[in-house]
C-alpha positions as MATLAB code, in Angstrom:
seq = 'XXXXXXXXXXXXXXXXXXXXXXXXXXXXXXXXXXXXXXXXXXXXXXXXXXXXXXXXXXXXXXXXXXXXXXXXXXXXXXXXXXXXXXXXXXXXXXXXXXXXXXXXXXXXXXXXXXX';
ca = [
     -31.030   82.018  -16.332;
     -34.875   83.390  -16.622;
     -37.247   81.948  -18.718;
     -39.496   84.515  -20.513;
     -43.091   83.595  -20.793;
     -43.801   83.196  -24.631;
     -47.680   84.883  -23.904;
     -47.133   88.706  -23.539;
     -48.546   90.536  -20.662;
     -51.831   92.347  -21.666;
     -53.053   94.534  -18.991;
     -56.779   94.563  -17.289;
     -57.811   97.510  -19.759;
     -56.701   95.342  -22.441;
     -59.390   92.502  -21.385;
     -62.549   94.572  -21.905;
     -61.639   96.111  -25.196;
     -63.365   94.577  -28.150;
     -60.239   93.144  -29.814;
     -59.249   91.131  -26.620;
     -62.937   89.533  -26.539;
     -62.778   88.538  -30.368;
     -59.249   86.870  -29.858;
     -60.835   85.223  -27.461;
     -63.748   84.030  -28.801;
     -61.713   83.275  -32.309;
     -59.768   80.622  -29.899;
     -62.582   78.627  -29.256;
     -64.651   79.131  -32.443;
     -62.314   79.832  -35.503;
     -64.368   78.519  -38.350;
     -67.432   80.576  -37.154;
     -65.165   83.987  -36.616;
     -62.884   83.361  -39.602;
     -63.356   80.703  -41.402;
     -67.510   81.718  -42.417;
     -66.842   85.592  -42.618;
     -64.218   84.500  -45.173;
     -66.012   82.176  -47.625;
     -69.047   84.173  -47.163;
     -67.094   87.149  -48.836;
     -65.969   84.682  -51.646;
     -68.938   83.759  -52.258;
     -70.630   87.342  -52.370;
     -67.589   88.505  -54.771;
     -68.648   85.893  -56.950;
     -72.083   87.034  -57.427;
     -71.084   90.877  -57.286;
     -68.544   90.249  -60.151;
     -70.954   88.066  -61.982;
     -72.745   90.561  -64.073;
     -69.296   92.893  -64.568;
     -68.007   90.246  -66.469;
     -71.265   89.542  -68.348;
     -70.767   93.501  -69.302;
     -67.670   93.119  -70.611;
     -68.273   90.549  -72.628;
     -71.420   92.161  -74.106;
     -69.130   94.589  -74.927;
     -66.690   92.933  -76.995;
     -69.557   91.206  -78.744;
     -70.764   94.589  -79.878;
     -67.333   95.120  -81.036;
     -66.737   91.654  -82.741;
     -70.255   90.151  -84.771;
     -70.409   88.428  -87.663;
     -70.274   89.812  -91.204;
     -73.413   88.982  -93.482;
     -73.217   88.007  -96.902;
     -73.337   91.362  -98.626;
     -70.528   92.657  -96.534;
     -68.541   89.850  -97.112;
     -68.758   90.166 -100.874;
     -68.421   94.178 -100.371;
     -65.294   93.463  -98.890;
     -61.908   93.861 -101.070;
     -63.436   95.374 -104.129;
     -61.753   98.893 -103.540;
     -58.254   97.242 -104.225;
     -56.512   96.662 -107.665;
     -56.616   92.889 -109.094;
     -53.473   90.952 -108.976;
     -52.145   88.778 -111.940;
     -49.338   87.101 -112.154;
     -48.702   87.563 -115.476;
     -48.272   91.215 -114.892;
     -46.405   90.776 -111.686;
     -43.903   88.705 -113.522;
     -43.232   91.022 -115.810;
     -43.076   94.226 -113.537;
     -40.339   92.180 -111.588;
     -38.609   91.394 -114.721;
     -38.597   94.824 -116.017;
     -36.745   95.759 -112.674;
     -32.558   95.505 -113.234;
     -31.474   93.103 -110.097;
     -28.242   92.779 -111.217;
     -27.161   95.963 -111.435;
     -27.403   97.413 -107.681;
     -25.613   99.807 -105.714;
     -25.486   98.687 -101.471;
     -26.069  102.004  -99.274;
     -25.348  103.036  -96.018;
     -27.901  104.058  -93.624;
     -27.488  107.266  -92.358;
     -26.490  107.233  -88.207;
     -27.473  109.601  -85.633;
     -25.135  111.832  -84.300;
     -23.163  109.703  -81.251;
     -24.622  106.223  -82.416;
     -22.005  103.495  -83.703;
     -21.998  103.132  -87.187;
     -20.232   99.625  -87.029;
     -16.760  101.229  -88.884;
     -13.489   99.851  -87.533;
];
């Protein structure tokens, strides 16, 4: 039975195009043909994406700040004021005894949970 050679066969204008030279080169030096190029982009990412993230940020600072004092205390005063006396008694005036339960009217084709 034939072996097969486990390189493939790469022909002589295969060895002087540039691809063939940088696998090449990459076999003796990977860290300075890989390994650099790729932590070098890291790196530059890093500093590129730096100041987008400081913008958004800024942004949701402009957004979100503290209230001062005088908004604070400005804040509420356009609703009614609750007491419980009166709530009590609004309740109580209500009948909760006497209630009638009501079906919920269905859309046309949706189960209405009738047997």
């Amino acid at each position: 039975m034939a072996v097969f050679q486990s390189r493939k066969f790469r022909g002589s204008a295969y060895a002087n195009t540039f691809g063939a030279r940088y696998r090449a080169a990459m076999a003796k030096h990977p860290f300075l043909l890989f390994g650099l190029p790729f932590m070098s982009v890291i790196v530059a990412a890093s500093f590129v994406l730096t100041p987008a993230t400081a913008v958004r940020y800024e942004r949701h600072d402009r957004k979100v700040r503290q209230m001062t004092r005088e908004e604070e205390l400005g804040v509420g005063k356009g609703g009614r004021k609750v007491d419980i006396r009166e709530e009590y008694y609004r309740l109580a005036a209500k009948d909760l005894d006497n209630w009638e339960q009501k079906r919920v009217k269905r859309l046309p084709g949706e189960n209405d949970g009738v047997l």
